[in-house]
N, C-alpha and C positions, 0 to 999 in steps of 0.2 A: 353690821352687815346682815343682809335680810337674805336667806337664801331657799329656794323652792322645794321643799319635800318631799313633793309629789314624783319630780324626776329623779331623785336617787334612793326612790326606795322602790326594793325589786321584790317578790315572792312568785307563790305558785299560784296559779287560776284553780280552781274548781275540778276543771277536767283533767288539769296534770297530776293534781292530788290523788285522784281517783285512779287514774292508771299508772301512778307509781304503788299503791297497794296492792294492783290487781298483778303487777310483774311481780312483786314479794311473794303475793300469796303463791303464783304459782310456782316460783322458784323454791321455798320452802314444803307445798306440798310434791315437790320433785324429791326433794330430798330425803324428805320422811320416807316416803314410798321407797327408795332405797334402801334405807336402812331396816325400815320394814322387811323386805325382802331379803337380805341380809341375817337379819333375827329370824327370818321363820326359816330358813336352809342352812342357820349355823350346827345346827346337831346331826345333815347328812352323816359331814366326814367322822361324825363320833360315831355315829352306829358303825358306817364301815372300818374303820378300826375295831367295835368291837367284834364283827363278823370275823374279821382276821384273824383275833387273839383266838376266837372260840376253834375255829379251825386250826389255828398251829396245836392249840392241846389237843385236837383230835388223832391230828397226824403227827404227833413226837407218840402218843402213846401208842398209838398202831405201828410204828415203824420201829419201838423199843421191843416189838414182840418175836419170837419167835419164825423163821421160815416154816421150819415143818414142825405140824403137830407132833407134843414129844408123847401125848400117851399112844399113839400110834406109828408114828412116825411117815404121817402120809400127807401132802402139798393140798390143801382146799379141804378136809373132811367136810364134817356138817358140823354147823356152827354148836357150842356148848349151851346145854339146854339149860343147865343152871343162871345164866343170865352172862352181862358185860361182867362181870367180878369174876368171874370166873375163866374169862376169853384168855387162851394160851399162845395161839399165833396169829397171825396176821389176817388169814381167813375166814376166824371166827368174826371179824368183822362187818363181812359181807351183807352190803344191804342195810344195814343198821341205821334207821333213822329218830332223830329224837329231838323230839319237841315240848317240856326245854330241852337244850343241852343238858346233860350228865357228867356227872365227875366220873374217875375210874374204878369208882366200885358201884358208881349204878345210883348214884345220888343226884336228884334234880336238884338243879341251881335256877331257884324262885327270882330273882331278878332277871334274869335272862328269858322269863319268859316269851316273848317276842320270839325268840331265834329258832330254827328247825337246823340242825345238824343231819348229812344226809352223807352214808359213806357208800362208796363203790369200790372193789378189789377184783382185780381181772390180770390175769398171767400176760402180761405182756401188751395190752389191742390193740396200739400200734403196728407191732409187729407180728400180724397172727401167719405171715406164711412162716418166719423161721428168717429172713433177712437177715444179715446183720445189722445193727443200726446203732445196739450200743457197744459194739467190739462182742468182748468173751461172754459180757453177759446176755446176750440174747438168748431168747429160749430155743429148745432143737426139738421141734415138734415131733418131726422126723423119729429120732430116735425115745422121742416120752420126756425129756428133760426140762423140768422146770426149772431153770434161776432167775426169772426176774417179776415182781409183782407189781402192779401198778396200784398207788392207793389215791383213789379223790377226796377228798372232802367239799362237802359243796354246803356252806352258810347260810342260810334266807334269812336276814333280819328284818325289824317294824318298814313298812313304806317298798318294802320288794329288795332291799338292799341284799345284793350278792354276792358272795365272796368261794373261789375256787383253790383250793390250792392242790397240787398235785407232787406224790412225790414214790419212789421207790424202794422196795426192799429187797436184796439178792438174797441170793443159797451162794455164798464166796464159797464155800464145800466143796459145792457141784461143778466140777469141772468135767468135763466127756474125754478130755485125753488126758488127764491126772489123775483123776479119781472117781471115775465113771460111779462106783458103786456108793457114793453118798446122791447123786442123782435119784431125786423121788420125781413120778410123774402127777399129772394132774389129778384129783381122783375127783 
């Protein structure tokens, strides 16, 4: 039995060959580019994390300190000239900025280079008339009473990455109708 060849054998022309390459190729460079993309923004969320860490050690150590300064016994003096190793309350913070971050005795931490740690401490500035806002610990301007501070920390790491974290410190002391006389004022 003699049968035609010609009619059962089937492939690709020339033209179809060529644009089934040209859909590969571009579906493949679709994908690359992806993942491209993907590898160059995988270490955002690592910096922000580490922007985070840097700032919780900012503010556990500032909020482990002191309300009022003990060699005086007075809310804000002026910050201690002997450097951060030396910082006794909360105040001596003020403004403190450091690029690297520091450890608690005033140690740069060489891998961190990158990060700018930037503190802010301010009696309250939310509530600068005297409001209540947090219950008892709001400040009484009115009568000179400090109880409550406000501490920022503010992170810049590589690439402009920012991290804020904000948190508070009372005088639990200072109460105005218990114990008016641990109330220190701003100085």
């Amino acid at each position: 039995m003699c049968t035609d060849r010609k009619k059962g054998q089937r492939g690709f022309s020339l033209v179809e060959l060529i644009m089934a390459i040209v859909v590969v190729s571009v579906g493949v460079v679709a994908i690359l580019g992806a993942i491209n993309l993907t590898a160059g923004r995988s270490a955002d969320p690592m910096l922000e994390r580490q922007a985070q860490f840097i700032a919780e050690a900012y503010l556990e150590e500032i909020l482990l300190k002191k309300f009022v300064d003990p060699e005086d016994d007075r809310v804000c003096p002026s910050p201690e000239a002997a450097g951060r190793a030396n910082y006794d309350n909360v105040c001596d913070y003020r403004g403190l900025s450091e690029s690297p971050p520091r450890d608690q005795f005033g140690n740069a931490i060489a891998p961190l280079a990158g990060y700018t740690a930037t503190v802010t401490v301010t009696p309250d500035p939310a509530n600068p008339a005297g409001a209540v806002a947090l219950g008892p610990l709001t400040n009484d301007y009115g009568a000179g009473y400090i109880r409550l501070l406000r501490v920022e920390i503010a992170v810049t790491g590589p690439g402009g990455t920012t991290v804020v974290l904000t948190g508070y410190r009372t005088h639990y002391r200072c109460n105005s109708t218990l114990a008016p006389g641990q109330c220190r004022p701003l100085t």
